[in-house]
C-alpha positions, 0 to 999 in steps of 0.5 A: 196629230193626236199630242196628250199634253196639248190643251184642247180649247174646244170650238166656238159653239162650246165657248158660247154656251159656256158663256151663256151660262155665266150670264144666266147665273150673273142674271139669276144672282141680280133678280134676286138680289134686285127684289131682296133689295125692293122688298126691303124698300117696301118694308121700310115704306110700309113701316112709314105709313103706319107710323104716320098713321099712328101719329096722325091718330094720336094728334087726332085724339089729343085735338079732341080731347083738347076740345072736351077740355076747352069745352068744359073750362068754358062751361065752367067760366060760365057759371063764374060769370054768372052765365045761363043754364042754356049755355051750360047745356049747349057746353054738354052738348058739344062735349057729347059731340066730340065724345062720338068723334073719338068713339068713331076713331075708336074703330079706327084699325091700328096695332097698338092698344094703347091708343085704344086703351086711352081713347077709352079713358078719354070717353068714360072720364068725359061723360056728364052725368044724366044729373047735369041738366037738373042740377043747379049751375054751380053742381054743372061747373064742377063737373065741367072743371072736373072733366077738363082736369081729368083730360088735361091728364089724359092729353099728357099720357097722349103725348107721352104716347105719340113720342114713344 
C-alpha cells in the first residue's frame, strides 16, 4: 500500500553502495593526508642532512686551516730556534698540501656561498711567496707568522659561520 508520509528506506544493495562510498571518501581523505604527512617527514630529513653536511664542511675547512696555522707557527719557531732552511721548506711544503685539500673542498656542492667565499680567502691568504725559498730565514718566518695570523681570522669568521 502506496502511504505519501511513510520513509521508504530503500534495500540492501542501495544501503551498501551508500556505505561503499563513505569508506572510499574516508579512504581517499587518509592517502592524502598520509602522504601530505610523509612529505613532510622527507622535507625536515632532507633539511637535516644538508645542515649536517654543511656543518661537517665547515669543521672540514676550520680542521684545515687549523693545520696551515699550526704548520706556519711551526716554521716560524724554527727559525726562533734557530732551525734549518730544510725544515722551512718542508713547513711550505706541507702548507701547500693542505692548501690543495681546501681547494678539493672548494668544488664541494653546497648552497651557501659563504663557505665558498671563505675557502677562497683561506687559499689566497695562505699562499708563500715563489721568494720564500731564496729568502733568508728570517724573511721565511715572518711570512710564516703573517699566514698564521691571518688564518687564526679566517678560522673566527668559520666558526662564526658554522653557528649561524
Amino acid at each position: 500500500m502506496f502511504c505519501p508520509l511513510a520513509i521508504e528506506w530503500g534495500n540492501a544493495v542501495d544501503w551498501a553502495a551508500a556505505i561503499g562510498s563513505l569508506a572510499a571518501v574516508a579512504a581517499a581523505l587518509w592517502i592524502a593526508f598520509g602522504q601530505e604527512r610523509n612529505a613532510r617527514k622527507l622535507r625536515r630529513i632532507a633539511k637535516n642532512e644538508e645542515y649536517g653536511r654543511r656543518a661537517h664542511l665547515i669543521a672540514e675547512v676550520i680542521r684545515l686551516t687549523a693545520e696551515i696555522e699550526a704548520f706556519s707557527l711551526a716554521g716560524d719557531r724554527l727559525v726562533g730556534f734557530g732551525g734549518g732552511v730544510n725544515g722551512l721548506v718542508s713547513s711550505r711544503d706541507d702548507i701547500e698540501g693542505v692548501r690543495a685539500q681546501l681547494l678539493a673542498l672548494q668544488q664541494f656542492p653546497n648552497a651557501d656561498p659563504r663557505i665558498f667565499g671563505e675557502i677562497g680567502r683561506i687559499i689566497r691568504e695562505s699562499a708563500v711567496p715563489a721568494e720564500f725559498a731564496i729568502g733568508n730565514p728570517t724573511y721565511q718566518a715572518i711570512i710564516l707568522r703573517e699566514i698564521a695570523q691571518k688564518l687564526a681570522q679566517r678560522r673566527e669568521v668559520l666558526v662564526q659561520l658554522q653557528s649561524s
